[in-house]
N, C-alpha and C positions, 0 to 999 in steps of 0.2 A: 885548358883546365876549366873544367866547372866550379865557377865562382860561389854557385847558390848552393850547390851542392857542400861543397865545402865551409860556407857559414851555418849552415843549417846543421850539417853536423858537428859542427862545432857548438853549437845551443843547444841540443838535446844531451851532452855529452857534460852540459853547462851544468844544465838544469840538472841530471843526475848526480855530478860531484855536489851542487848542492843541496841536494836532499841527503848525498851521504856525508854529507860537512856535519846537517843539522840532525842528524841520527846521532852521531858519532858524539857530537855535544851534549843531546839529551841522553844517550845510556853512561856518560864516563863524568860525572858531575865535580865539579872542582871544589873541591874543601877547603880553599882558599878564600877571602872575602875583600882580599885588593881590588883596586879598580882599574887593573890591569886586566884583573881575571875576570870583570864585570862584563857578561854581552857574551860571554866565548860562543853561545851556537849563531851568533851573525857572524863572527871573524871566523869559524869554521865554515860557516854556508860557501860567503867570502872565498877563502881559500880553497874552498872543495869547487869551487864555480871556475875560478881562475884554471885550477889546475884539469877540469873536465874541457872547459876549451879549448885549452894548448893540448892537449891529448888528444880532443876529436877531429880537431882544427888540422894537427900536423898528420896523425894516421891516413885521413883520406887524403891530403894532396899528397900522401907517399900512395896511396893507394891509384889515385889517378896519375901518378908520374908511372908508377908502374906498368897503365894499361898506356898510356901516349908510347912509353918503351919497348913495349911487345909490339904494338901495330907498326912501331920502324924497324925492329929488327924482321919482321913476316913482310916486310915491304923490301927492306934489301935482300930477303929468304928469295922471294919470288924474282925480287930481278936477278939476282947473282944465280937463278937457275934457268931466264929465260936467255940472260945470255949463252950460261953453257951450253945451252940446246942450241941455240942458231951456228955457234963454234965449232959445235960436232956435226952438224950437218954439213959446213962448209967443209971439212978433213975426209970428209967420203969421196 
């Protein structure tokens, strides 16, 4: 597995949940004035960050398990055919 591959998009994937974390805080403004509610487009960035890593993070290593999977099943494709051919030639 591509290690760099997979951190890398896990950081762009970052970076984008948090700019949609801090969007999502500035058009939806909280009419509340606790200091729970104080800060929300950081704990939205925050959250939009966390949750764009685990999303980009986990996507490509399915997407890289899936090519290591293909190139073994096209590896037993080819030998389970070179054997049958040497089989059928010995039955002549």
């Amino acid at each position: 597995m591509n290690v760099k591959l997979i951190a890398f998009s896990g950081f762009v994937t970052a970076f984008l949940g948090a700019g949609i974390g801090f969007i999502v805080a500035s058009l939806l403004p909280c009419p509340y004035t606790s200091k729970m509610y104080q800060n929300l487009d950081q704990k939205y960035a925050i959250v939009g960050a966390v949750a764009g890593l685990l999303i980009g993070s986990s996507q490509e290593m399915i997407r890289e398990m899936k090519q290591e999977r293909d190139a073994e099943e096209d590896l037993l494709r080819d030998l389970n055919k070179a054997i049958h051919s040497s089989t059928d030639k010995k039955n002549y």
